[in-house]
TORKOL-4160 file (C-alpha; in steps of 0.2 Angstrom, whole numbers, padded with zeros to 4 digits, m for minus):
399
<pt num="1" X="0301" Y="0043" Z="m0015"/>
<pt num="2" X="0298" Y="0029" Z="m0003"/>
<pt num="3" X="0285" Y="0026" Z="0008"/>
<pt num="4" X="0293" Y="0022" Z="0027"/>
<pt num="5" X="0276" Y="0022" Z="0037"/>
<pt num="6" X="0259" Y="0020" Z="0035"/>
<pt num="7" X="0248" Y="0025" Z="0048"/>
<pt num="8" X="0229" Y="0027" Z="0053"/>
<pt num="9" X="0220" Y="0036" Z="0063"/>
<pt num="10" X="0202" Y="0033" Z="0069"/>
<pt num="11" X="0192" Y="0047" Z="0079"/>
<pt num="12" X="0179" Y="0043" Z="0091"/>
<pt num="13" X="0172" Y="0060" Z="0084"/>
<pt num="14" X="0167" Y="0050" Z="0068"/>
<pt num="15" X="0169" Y="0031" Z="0069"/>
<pt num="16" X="0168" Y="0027" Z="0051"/>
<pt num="17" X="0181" Y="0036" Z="0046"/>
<pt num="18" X="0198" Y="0031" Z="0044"/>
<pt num="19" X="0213" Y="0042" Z="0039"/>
<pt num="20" X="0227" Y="0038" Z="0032"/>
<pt num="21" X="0244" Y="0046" Z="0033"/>
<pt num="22" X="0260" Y="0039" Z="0020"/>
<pt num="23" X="0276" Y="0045" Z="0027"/>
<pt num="24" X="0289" Y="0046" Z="0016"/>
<pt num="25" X="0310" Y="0046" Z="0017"/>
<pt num="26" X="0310" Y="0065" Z="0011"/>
<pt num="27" X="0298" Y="0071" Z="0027"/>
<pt num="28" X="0284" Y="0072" Z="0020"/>
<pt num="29" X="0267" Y="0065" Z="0023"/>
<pt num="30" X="0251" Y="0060" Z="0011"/>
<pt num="31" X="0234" Y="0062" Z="0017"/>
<pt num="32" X="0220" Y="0050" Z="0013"/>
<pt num="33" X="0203" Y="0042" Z="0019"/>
<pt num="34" X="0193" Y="0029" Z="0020"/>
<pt num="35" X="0174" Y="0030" Z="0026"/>
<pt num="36" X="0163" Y="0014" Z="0032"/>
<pt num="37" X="0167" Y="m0001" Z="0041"/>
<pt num="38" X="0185" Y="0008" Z="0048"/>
<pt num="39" X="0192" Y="m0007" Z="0056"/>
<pt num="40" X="0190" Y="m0018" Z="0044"/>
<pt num="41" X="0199" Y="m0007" Z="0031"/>
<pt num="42" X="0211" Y="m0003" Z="0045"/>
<pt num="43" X="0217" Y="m0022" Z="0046"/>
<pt num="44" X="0219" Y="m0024" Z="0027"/>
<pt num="45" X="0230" Y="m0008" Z="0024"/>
<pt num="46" X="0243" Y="m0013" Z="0038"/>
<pt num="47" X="0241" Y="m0032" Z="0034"/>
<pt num="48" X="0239" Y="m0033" Z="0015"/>
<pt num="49" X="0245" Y="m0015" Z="0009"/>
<pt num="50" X="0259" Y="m0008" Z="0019"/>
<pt num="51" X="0270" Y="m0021" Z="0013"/>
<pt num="52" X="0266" Y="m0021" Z="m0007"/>
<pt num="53" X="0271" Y="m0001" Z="m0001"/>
<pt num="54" X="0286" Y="m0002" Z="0006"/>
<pt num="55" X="0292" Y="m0014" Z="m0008"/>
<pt num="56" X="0291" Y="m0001" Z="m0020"/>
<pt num="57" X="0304" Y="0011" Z="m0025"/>
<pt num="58" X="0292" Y="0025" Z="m0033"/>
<pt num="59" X="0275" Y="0022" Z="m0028"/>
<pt num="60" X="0266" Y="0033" Z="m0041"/>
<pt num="61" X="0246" Y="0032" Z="m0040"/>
<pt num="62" X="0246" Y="0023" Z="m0055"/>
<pt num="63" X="0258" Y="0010" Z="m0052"/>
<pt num="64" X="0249" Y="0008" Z="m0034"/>
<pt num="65" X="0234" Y="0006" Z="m0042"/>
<pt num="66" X="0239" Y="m0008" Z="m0052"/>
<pt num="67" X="0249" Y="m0017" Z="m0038"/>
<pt num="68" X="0235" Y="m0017" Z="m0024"/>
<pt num="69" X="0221" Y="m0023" Z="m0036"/>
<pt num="70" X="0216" Y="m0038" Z="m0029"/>
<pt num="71" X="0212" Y="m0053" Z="m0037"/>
<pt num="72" X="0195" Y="m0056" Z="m0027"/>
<pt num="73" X="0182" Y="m0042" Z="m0028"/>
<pt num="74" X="0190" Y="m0032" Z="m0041"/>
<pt num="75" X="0175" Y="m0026" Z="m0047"/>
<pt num="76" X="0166" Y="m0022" Z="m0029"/>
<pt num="77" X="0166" Y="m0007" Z="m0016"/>
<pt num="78" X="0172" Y="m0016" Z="m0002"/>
<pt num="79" X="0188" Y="m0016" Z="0010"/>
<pt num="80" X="0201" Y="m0019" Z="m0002"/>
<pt num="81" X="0195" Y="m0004" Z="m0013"/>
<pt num="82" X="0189" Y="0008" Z="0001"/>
<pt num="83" X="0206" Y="0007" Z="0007"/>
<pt num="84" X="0215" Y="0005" Z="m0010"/>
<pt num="85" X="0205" Y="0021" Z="m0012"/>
<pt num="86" X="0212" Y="0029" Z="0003"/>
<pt num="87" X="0231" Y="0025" Z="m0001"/>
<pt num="88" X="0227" Y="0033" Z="m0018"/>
<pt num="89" X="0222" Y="0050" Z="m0011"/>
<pt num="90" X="0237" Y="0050" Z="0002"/>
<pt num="91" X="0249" Y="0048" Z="m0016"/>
<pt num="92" X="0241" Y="0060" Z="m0025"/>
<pt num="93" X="0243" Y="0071" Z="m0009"/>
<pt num="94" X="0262" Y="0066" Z="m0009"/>
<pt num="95" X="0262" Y="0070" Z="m0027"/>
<pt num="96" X="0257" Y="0088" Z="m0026"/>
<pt num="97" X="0269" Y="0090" Z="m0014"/>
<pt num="98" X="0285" Y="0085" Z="m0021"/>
<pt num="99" X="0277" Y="0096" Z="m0038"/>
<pt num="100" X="0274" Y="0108" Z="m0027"/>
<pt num="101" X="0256" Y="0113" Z="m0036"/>
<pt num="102" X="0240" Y="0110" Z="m0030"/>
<pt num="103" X="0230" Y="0095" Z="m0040"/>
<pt num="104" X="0218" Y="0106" Z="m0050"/>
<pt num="105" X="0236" Y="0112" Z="m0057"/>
<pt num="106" X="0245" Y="0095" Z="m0057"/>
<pt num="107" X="0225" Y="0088" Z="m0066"/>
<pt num="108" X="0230" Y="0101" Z="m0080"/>
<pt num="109" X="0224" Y="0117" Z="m0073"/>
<pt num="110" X="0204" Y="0125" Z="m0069"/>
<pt num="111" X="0192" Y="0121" Z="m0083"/>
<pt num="112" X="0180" Y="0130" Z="m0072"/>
<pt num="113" X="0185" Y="0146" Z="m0060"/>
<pt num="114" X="0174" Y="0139" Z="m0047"/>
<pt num="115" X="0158" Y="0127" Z="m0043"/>
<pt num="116" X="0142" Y="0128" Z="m0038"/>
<pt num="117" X="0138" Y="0118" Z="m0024"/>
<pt num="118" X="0122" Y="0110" Z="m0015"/>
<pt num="119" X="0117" Y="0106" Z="0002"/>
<pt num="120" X="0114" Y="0087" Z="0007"/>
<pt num="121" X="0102" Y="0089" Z="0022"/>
<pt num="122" X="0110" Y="0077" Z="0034"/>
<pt num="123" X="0113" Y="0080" Z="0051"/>
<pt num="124" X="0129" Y="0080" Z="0062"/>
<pt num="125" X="0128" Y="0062" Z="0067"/>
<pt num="126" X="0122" Y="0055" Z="0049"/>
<pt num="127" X="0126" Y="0036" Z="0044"/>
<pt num="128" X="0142" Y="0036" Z="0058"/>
<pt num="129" X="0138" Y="0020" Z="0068"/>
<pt num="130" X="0134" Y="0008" Z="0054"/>
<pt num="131" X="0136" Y="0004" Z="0037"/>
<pt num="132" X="0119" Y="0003" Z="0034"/>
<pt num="133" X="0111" Y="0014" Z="0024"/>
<pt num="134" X="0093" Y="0016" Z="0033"/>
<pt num="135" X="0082" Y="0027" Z="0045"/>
<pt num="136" X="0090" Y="0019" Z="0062"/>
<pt num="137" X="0107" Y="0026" Z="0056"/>
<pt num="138" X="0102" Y="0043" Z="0050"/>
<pt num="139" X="0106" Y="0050" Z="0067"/>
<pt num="140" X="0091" Y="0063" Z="0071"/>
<pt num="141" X="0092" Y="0068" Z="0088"/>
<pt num="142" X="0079" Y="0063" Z="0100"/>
<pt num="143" X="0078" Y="0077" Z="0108"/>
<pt num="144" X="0077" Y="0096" Z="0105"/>
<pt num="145" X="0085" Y="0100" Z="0090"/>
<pt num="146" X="0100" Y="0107" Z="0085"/>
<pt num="147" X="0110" Y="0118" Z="0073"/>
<pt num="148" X="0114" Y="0111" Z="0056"/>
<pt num="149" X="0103" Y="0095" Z="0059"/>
<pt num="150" X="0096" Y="0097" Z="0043"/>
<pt num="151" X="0090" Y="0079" Z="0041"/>
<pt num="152" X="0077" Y="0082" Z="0057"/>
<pt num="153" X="0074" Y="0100" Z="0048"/>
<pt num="154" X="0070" Y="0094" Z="0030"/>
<pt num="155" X="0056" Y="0079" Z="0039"/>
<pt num="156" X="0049" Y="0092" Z="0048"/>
<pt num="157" X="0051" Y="0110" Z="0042"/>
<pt num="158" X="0057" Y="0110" Z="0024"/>
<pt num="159" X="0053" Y="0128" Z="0022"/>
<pt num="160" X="0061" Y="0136" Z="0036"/>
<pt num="161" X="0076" Y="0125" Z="0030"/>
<pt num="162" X="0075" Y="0131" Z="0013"/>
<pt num="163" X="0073" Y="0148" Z="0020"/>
<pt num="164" X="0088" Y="0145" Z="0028"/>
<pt num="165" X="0099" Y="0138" Z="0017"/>
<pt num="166" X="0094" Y="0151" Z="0001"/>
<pt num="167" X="0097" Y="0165" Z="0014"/>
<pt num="168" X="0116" Y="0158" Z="0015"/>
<pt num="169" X="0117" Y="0160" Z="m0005"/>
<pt num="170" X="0115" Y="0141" Z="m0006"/>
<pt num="171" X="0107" Y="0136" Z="m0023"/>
<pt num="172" X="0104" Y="0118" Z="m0023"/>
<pt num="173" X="0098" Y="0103" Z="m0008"/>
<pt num="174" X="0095" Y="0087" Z="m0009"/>
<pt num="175" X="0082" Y="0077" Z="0002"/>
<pt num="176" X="0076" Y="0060" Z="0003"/>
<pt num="177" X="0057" Y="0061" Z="0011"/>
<pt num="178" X="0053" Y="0043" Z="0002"/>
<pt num="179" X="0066" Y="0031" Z="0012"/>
<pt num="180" X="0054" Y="0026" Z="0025"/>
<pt num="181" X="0041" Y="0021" Z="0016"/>
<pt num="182" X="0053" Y="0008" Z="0005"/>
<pt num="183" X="0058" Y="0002" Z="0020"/>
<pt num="184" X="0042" Y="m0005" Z="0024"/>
<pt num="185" X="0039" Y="m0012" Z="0007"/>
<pt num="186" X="0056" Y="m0016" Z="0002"/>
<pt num="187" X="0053" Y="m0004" Z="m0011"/>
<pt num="188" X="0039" Y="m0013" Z="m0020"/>
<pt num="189" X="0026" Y="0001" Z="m0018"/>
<pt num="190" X="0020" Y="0013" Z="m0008"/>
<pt num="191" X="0003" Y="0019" Z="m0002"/>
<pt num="192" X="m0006" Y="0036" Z="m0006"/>
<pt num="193" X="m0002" Y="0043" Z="0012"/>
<pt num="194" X="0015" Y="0039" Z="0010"/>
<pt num="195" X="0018" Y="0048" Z="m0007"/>
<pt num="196" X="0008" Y="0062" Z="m0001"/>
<pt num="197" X="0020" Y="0064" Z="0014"/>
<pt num="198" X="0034" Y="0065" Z="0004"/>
<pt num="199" X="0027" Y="0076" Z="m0009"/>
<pt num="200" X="0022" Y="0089" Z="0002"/>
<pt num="201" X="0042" Y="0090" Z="0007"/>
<pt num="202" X="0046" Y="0096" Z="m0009"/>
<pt num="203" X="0029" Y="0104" Z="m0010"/>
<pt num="204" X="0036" Y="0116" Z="0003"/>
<pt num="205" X="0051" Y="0118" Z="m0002"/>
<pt num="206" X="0047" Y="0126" Z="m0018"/>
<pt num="207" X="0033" Y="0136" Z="m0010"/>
<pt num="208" X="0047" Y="0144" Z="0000"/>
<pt num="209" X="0059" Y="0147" Z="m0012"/>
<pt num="210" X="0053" Y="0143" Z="m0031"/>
<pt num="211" X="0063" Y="0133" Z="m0045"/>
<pt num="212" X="0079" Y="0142" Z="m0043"/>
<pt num="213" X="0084" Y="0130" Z="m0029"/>
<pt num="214" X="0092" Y="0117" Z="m0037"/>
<pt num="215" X="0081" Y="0103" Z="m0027"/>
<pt num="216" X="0088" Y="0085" Z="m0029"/>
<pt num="217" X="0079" Y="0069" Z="m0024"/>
<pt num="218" X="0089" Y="0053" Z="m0017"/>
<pt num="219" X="0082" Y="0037" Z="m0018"/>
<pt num="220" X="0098" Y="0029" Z="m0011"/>
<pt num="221" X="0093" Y="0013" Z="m0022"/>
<pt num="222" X="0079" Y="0007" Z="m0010"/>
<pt num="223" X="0066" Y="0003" Z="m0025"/>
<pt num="224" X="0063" Y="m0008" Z="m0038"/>
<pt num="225" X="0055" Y="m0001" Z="m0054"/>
<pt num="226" X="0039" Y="0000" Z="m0052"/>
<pt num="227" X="0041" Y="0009" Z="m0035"/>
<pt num="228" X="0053" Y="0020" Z="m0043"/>
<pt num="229" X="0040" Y="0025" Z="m0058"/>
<pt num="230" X="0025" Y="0032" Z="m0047"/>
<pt num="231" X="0037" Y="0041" Z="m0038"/>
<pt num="232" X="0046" Y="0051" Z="m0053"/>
<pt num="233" X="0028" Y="0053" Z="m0059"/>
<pt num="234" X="0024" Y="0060" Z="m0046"/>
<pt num="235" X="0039" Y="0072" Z="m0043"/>
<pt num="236" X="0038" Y="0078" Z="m0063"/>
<pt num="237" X="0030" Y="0094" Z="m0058"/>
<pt num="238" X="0041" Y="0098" Z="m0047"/>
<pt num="239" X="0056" Y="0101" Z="m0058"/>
<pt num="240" X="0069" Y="0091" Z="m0048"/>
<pt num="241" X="0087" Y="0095" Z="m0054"/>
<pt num="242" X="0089" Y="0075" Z="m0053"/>
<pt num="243" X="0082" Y="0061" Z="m0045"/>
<pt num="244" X="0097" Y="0050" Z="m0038"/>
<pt num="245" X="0099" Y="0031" Z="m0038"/>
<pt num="246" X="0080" Y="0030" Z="m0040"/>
<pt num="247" X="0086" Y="0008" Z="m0042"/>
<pt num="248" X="0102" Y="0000" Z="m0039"/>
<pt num="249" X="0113" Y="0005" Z="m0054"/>
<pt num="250" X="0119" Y="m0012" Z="m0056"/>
<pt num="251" X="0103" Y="m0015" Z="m0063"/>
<pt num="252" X="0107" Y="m0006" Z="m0079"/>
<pt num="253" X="0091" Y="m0013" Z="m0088"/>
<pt num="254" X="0080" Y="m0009" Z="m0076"/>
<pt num="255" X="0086" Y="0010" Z="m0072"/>
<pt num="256" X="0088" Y="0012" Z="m0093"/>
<pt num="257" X="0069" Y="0007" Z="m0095"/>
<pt num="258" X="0065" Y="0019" Z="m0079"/>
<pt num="259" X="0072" Y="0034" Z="m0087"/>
<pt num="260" X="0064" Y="0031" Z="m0105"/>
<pt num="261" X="0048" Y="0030" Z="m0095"/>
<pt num="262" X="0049" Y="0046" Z="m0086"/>
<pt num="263" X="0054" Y="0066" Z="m0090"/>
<pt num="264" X="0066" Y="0067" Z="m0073"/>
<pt num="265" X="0084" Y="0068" Z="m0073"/>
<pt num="266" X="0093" Y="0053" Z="m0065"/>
<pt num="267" X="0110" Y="0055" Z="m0056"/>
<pt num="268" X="0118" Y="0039" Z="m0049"/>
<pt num="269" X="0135" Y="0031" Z="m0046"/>
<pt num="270" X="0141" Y="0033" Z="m0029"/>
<pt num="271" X="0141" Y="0014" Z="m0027"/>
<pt num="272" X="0147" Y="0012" Z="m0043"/>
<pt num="273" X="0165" Y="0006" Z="m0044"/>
<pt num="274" X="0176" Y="0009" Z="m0059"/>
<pt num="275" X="0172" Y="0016" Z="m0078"/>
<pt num="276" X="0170" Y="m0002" Z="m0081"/>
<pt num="277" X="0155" Y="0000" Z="m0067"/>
<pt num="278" X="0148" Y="0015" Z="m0074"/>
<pt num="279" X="0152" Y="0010" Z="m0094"/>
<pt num="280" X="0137" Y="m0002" Z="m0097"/>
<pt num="281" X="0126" Y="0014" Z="m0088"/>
<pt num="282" X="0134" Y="0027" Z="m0101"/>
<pt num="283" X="0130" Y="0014" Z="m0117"/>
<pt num="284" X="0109" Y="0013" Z="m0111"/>
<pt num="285" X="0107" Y="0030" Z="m0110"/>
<pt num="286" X="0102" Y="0027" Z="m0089"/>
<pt num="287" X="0111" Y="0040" Z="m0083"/>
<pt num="288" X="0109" Y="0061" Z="m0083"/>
<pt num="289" X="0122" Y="0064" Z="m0071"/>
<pt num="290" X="0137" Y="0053" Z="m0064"/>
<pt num="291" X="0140" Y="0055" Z="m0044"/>
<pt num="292" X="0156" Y="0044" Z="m0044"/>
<pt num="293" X="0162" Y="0044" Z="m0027"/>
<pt num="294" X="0182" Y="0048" Z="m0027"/>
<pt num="295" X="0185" Y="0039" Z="m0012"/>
<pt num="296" X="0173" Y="0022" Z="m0013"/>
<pt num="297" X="0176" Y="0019" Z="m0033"/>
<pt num="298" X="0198" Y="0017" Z="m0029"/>
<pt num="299" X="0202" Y="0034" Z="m0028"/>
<pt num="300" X="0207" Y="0051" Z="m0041"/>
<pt num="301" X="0215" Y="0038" Z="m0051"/>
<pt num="302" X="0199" Y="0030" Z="m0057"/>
<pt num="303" X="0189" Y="0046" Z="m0053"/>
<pt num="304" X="0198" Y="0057" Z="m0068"/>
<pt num="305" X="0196" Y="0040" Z="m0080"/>
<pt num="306" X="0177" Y="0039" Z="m0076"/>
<pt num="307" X="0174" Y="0060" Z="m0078"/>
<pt num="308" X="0184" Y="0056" Z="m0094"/>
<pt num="309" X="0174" Y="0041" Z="m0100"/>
<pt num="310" X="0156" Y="0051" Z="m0095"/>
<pt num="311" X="0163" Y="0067" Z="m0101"/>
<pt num="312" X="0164" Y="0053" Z="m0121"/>
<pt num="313" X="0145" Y="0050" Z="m0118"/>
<pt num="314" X="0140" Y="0070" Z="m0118"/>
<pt num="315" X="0136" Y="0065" Z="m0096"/>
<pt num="316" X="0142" Y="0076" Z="m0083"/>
<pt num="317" X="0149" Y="0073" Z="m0066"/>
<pt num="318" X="0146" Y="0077" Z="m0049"/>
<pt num="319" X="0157" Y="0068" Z="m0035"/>
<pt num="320" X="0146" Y="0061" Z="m0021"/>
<pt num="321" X="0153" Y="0068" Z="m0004"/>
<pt num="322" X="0146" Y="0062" Z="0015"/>
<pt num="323" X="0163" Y="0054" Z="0017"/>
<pt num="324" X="0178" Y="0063" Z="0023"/>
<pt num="325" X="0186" Y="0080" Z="0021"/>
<pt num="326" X="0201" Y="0075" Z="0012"/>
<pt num="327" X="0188" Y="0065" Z="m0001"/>
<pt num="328" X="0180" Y="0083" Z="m0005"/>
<pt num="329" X="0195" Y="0093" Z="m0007"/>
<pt num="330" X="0200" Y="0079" Z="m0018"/>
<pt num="331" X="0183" Y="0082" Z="m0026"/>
<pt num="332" X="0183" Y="0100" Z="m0030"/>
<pt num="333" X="0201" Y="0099" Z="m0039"/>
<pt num="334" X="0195" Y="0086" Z="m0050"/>
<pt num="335" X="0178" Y="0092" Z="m0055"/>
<pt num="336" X="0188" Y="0109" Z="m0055"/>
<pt num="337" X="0198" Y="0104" Z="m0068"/>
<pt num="338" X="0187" Y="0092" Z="m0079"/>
<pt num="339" X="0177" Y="0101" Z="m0093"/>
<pt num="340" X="0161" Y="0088" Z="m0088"/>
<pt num="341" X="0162" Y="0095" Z="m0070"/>
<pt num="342" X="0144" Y="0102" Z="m0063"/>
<pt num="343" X="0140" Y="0104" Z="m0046"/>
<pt num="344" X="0150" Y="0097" Z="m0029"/>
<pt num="345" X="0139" Y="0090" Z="m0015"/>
<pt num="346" X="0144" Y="0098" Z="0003"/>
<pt num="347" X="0135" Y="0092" Z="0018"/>
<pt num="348" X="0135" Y="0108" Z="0028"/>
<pt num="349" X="0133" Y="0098" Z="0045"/>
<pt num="350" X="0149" Y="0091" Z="0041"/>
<pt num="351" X="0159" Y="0105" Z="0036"/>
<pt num="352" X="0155" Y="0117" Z="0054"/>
<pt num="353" X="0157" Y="0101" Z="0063"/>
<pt num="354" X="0168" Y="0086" Z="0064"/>
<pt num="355" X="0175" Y="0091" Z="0048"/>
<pt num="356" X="0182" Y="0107" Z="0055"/>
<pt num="357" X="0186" Y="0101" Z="0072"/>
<pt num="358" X="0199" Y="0084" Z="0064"/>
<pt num="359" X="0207" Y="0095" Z="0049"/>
<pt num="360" X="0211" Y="0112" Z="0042"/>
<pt num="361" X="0214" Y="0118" Z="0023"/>
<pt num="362" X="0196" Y="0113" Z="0018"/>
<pt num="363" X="0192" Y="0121" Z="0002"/>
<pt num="364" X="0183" Y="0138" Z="0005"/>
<pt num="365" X="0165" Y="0139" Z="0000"/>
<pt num="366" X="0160" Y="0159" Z="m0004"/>
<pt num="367" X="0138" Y="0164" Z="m0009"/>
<pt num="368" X="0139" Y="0146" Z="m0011"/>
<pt num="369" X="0153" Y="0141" Z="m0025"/>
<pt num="370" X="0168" Y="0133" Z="m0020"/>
<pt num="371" X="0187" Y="0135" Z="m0024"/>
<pt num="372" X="0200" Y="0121" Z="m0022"/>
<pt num="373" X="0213" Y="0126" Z="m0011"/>
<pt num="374" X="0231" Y="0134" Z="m0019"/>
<pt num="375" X="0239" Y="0122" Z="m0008"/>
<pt num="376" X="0253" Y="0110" Z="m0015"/>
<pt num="377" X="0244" Y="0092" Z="m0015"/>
<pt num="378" X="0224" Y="0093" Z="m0010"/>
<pt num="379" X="0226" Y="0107" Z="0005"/>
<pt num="380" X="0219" Y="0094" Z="0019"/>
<pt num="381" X="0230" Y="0091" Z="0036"/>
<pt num="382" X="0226" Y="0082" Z="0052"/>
<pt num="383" X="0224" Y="0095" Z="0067"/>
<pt num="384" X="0239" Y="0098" Z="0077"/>
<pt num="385" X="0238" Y="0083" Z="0089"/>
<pt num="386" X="0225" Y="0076" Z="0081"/>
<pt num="387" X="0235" Y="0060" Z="0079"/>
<pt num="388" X="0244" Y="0061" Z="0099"/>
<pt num="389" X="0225" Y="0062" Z="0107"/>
<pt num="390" X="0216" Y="0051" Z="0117"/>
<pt num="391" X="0200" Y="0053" Z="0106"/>
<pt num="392" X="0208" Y="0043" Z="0092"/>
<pt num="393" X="0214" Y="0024" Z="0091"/>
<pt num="394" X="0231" Y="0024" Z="0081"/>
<pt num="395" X="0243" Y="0012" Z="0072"/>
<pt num="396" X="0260" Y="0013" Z="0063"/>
<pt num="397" X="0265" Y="0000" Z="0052"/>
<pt num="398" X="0285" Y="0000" Z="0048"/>
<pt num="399" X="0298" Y="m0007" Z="0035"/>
């Protein structure tokens, strides 16, 4: 197999996303993505990959792994691996193909029949102008609100959302009512009003619909420890599934320390690249629940070595997904086929929008579980003339 075009494709439907098509000398083609800051990545995959690509006879993901590693920022989330990352699930794609099974088959087969999933309770327009993750970039609408704007619902009525979401079969949702206040402190602290008006979010929640919604609480890293304490503290009677990245997890001491101080699970890891990333986290004990994310930590390659490496330490997995169809289809046949495999994330808002309207094949979600596709590869294709339209900047790079 060689590789005789890479191209990209960026919508103006979602401008952080980047897909990637590899084009090969058999006719086929490879899907893959790429989500935050898509021009940059754009530039290196047609200036710095392409190339190392098209030199290659059999470009197994492996072996493309190993030649696109870069010498700076090995150990980082930025260009070079978001897009290394996006190159990886277009090969694995290509790999499925010429198998002709899907990947939960090429992975070894399902562990588990199907997954349960949970609900993050974003909105339509969530993190897609900036890289930034913070309140101006959560994309509430000003005005009236809409259908599946979930962020604006879980501020403002958590119960009706609830309602609304266990009335689908839905069994799990994850909120984060706290982000505004460590935005005014930089995460040192908050005050008593502010802890309050977070608490009675998830107060509401499970007056609506008890302890059998799975209610997980993101952080996104915003606090320091002591923030983080009086916040877990505070959330312990409320039974949270997990807490997630209560403190950066590249601070291992400090998020090890935070969970021997407190009774709530921690999940972290979607900014965590690599199992050398996540290693030091396994050996503390700072961590309940891995939420690797497929696409930002390299790709499936590393994603199947880090279940395997937390699957070692007795921790299970559950792939962080607000970035990309092809990432979650890639998702649900990994955690399908790993024996560590918990729970997959699904932003609904994502799925009945501009998930659906740039691809078909996504994996099918039924009373809440979800089923990899039978699909050779992972089942995810570009809309017919997705690529030709004049909502989408496009470029082809060529032997």
């Amino acid at each position: 197999m060689r590789i005789t075009a890479v191209e990209t494709i960026r919508p103006e439907l979602q401008p952080n996303l980047l897909f990637v098509q590899l084009h090969t000398d058999d006719g086929r083609c490879g899907l893959g993505e790429a989500f935050f800051g898509s021009r940059t990545v754009e530039a290196y995959l047609h200036e710095s990959v392409a190339g190392v690509l098209f030199g290659m006879s059999d470009p197994t993901p492996e072996a493309a792994a190993r030649a696109l590693a870069s010498y700076t920022g090995y150990a980082g989330g930025g260009a070079e691996t978001r897009g290394n990352g996006a190159i990886d699930l277009a090969l694995w794609d290509l790999v499925g193909q010429e198998a002709g099974l899907p990947l939960v088959r090429l992975f070894g087969g399902p562990v588990h029949e199907s997954l349960p999933t949970y609900n993050t309770c974003a909105g339509p327009g969530y993190i897609s102008t900036s890289t930034q993750q913070r309140s101006d970039n959560w994309g509430v609408p000003t005005g009236r609100a809409q259908r599946y704007d979930d962020l604006d619902a879980f501020l403002h009525r958590p119960a009706a959302l609830a309602r609304d979401l266990w009335d689908e079969g839905i069994r799990g949702m994850k909120v984060w009512p706290f982000d505004q206040a460590a935005e005014r402190t930089g995460g040192t602290d908050l005050s008593p009003a502010e802890l309050s008006r977070g608490l009675a979010v998830i107060e509401a929640i499970r007056t609506e619909v008890g302890f059998d919604m799975a209610l997980m609480v993101e952080l996104h890293g915003l606090w320091n420890r002591r923030g983080a304490t009086t916040i877990l503290q505070a959330l312990t009677e409320y039974r949270p599934y997990w807490v997630e990245d209560p403190i950066r997890p590249d601070a291992v001491d400090a998020l090890a320390a935070l969970s021997a101080d407190t009774d709530v699970p921690i999940a972290t890891g979607e900014t965590v690249v690599g199992r050398r990333g996540f290693l030091p986290l396994l050996q503390r004990d700072a961590v309940d629940v891995v939420t690797m994310d497929v696409q930002w930590t390299g790709g499936l390659t590393e994603a199947r070595k880090i279940a395997a490496l937390a699957d070692t330490f007795g921790v299970p997995v559950a792939p962080h997904d607000c970035t990309g169809p092809a990432t979650l289809a890639a998702c649900v046949h990994l955690t399908q086929s790993v024996p560590n495999g918990l729970i997959q994330e699904t932003v609904r808002a994502f799925l009945r929008t501009w998930y659906a309207e740039l691809v078909e094949g996504l994996p099918e979600i039924v009373d809440g579980r979800v089923t990899a596709t039978p699909v050779p590869g992972h089942g995810v294709r570009l809309r017919d003339g997705l690529a030709e339209s004049d909502q989408v900047e496009r470029r082809v790079s060529t032997p």
